[in-house]
ZAGUDREN-634388 format. One record per residue (C-alpha): residue in three letters; x, y, z. Coordinates in steps of 0.05 Angstrom, whole numbers, padded with zeros to 5 digits, always signed. Layout:
<pts>
ALAXYZ...
</pts>
This chain:
<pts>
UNK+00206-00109+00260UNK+00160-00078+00204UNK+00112-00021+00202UNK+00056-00068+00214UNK+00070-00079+00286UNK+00045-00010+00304UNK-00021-00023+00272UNK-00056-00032+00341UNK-00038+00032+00375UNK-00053+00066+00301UNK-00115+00030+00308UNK-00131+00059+00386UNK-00129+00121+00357UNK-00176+00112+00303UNK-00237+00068+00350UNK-00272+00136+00360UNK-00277+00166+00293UNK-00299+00096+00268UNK-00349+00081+00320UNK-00379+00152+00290UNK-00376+00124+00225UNK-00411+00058+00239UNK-00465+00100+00272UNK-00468+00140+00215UNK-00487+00081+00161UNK-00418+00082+00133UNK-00390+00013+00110UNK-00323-00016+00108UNK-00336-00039+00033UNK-00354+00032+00020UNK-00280+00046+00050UNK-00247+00004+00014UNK-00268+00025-00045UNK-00260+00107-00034UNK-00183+00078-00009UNK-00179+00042-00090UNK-00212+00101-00120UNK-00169+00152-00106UNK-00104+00102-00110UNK-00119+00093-00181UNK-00145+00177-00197UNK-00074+00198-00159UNK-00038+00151-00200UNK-00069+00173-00264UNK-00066+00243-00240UNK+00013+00222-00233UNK+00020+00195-00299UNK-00023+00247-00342UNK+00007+00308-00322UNK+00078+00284-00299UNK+00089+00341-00254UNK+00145+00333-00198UNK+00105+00372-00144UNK+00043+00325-00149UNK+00091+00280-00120UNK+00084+00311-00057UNK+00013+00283-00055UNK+00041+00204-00057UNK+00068+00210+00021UNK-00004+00248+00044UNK-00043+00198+00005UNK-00005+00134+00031UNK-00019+00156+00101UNK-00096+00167+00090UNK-00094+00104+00057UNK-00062+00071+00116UNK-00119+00100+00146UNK-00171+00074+00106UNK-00144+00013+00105UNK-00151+00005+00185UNK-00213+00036+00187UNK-00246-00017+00134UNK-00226-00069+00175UNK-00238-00041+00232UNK-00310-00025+00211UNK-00312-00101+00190UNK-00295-00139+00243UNK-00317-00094+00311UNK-00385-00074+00276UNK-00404-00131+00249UNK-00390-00117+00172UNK-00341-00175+00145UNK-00371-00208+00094UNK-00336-00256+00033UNK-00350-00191-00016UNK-00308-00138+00032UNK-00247-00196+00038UNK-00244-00195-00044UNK-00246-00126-00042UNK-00194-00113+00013UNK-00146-00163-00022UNK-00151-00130-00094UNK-00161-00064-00074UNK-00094-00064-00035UNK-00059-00096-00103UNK-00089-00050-00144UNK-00074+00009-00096UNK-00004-00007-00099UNK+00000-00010-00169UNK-00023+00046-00183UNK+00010+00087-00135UNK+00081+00063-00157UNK+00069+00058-00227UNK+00087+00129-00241UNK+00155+00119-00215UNK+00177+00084-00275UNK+00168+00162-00308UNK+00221+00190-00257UNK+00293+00185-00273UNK+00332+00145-00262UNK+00275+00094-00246UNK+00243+00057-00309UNK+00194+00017-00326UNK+00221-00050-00322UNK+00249-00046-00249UNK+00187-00009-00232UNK+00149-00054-00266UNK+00185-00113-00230UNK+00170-00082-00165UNK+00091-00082-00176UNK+00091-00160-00198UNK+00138-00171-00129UNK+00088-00131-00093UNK+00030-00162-00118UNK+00057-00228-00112UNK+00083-00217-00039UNK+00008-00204-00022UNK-00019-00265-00060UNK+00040-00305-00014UNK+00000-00276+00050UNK-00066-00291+00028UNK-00056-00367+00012UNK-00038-00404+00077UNK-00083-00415+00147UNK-00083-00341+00162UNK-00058-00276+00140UNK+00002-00261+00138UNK+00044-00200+00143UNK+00120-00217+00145UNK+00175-00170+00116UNK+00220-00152+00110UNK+00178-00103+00053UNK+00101-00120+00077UNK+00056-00066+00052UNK+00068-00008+00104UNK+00141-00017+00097UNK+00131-00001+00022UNK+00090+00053+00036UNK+00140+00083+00076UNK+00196+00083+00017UNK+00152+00103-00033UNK+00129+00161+00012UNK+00190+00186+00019UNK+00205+00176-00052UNK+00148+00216-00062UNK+00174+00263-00026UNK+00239+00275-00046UNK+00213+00275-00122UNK+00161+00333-00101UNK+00216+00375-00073UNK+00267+00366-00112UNK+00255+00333-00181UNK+00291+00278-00216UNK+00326+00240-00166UNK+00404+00232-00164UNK+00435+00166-00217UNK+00452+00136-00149UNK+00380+00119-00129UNK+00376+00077-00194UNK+00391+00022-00147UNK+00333+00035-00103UNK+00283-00010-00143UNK+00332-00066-00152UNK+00333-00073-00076UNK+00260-00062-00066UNK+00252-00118-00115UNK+00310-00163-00072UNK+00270-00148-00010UNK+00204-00165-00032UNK+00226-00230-00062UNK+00247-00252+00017UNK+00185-00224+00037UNK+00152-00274-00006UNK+00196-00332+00019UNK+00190-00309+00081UNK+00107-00314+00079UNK+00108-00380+00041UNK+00160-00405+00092UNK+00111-00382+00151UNK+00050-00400+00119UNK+00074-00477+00112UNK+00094-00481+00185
</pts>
């Protein structure tokens, strides 16, 4: 089980507040792109100043952009918004989301870049693998809000207490082990 199969009650709570926004003239491409905006101004703000405690933002941001995210699409598909512009947009904003979120991670020890680095490519790869076939998909075992998750409570942990123990060193290698069966997993699906 992944994160992803609570999206609908996440989703029940939302109808309301996005309802209120559809009345209001507010579009899911407008969404999308406030979600990618302040992805990529958190991570900079991550990498520019390299402050621990702005770590603390990473877990609060991941769970407004969760937010976003089901707002956008809920805004396109029950209010009549989808269009081929807000797919491209959905797609690539998520990827570039990502990146930038977990890019600064390669500036806490005992992370570095090239694990770090690996994970982004996985990451970006593992949604290119859900894109391609029939439909969407959204297999783990590391889809999207399942890397949210980790990186939220890496987040976390980095906010409150700094440089994380040598131990965690191996975090990224497994992240990186667990997205490549999330890709073979999706390409697996997606040819069924």
């Amino acid at each position: 089980m992944t994160l992803y199969e609570l999206k609908p009650r996440f989703q029940a709570l939302l109808r309301p507040m996005v309802g209120r926004m559809a009345a209001a003239g507010i579009t899911a491409n407008q969404v999308t792109l406030a979600a990618a905006i302040g992805s990529v101004a958190l991570g900079a703000l991550l990498l520019a100043t390299r402050i621990h405690a702005w770590f603390l933002l990473v877990p609060l941001w991941l769970l407004l952009r969760m937010g976003l995210n089901a707002v956008d699409g809920m805004l396109a598909r029950e209010h009549g918004q989808k269009s081929r512009l807000g797919a491209y947009l959905n797609e690539l904003g998520d990827v570039v989301s990502d990146a930038a979120l977990y890019a600064p991670f390669a500036l806490v020890a005992p992370f570095g870049p090239g694990w770090v680095g690996a994970v982004v490519v996985l990451s970006v790869v593992s949604e290119f693998a859900g894109v391609l076939g029939a439909e969407r998909r959204y297999d783990g075992p590391l889809g999207k809000s399942d890397r949210a998750l980790v990186f939220g409570a890496l987040g976390l942990w980095i906010g409150l207490a700094g440089p994380l123990p040598e131990v965690t060193f191996w975090i990224m290698p497994i992240l990186a082990l667990l997205l490549a069966a999330t890709i073979v997993n999706r390409v697996r699906a997606g040819l069924r």
